[in-house]
C-alpha positions as CSV (number, residue, x, y, z in Angstrom):
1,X,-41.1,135.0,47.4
2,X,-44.2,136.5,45.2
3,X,-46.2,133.3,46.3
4,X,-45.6,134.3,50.3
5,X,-48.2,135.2,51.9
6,X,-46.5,137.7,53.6
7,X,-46.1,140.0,50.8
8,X,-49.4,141.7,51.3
9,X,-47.6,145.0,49.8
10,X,-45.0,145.9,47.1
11,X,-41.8,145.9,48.4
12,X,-39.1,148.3,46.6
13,X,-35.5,148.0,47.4
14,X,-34.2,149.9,49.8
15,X,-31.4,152.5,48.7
16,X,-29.3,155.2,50.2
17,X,-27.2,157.7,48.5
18,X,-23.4,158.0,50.2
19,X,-20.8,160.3,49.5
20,X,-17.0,158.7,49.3
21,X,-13.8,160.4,48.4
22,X,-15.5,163.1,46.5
23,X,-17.5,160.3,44.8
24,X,-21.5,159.9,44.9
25,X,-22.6,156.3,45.6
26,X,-26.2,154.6,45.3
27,X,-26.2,151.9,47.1
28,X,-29.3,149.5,47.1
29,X,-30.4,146.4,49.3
30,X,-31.7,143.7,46.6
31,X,-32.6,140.7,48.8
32,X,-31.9,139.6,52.4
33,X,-31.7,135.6,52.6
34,X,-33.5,133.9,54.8
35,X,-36.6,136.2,55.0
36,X,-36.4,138.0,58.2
37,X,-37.6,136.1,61.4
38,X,-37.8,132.3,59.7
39,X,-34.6,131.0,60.9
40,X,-31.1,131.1,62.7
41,X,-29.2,130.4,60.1
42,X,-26.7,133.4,59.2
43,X,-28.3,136.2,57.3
44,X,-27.0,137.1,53.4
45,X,-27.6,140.2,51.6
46,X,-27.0,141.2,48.1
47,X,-26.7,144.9,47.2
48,X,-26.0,146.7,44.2
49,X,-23.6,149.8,44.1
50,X,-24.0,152.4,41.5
51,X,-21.3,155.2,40.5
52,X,-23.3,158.4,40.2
């Protein structure tokens, strides 16, 4: 995607912090396939989860 010219920004991942079973998570959206809006197909997301 950094030829798209739709990427007229920078784009950073988008993370929230949740609290499970007395544990502290980080979770963090990586990619969402297809870009949003270009097709019908079913969306995918990959997302990274990090132990604090």
């Amino acid at each position: 995607m950094n030829n798209d010219p739709r990427n007229k920004r920078n784009l950073t991942a988008d993370t929230v912090a949740l609290n499970w079973n007395n544990q502290t998570y980080q979770l963090i959206l990586k990619d969402v396939t297809p870009y949003p809006g270009t097709s019908n197909s079913i969306p995918k997301a990959t997302l990274v989860i990090n132990n604090q």
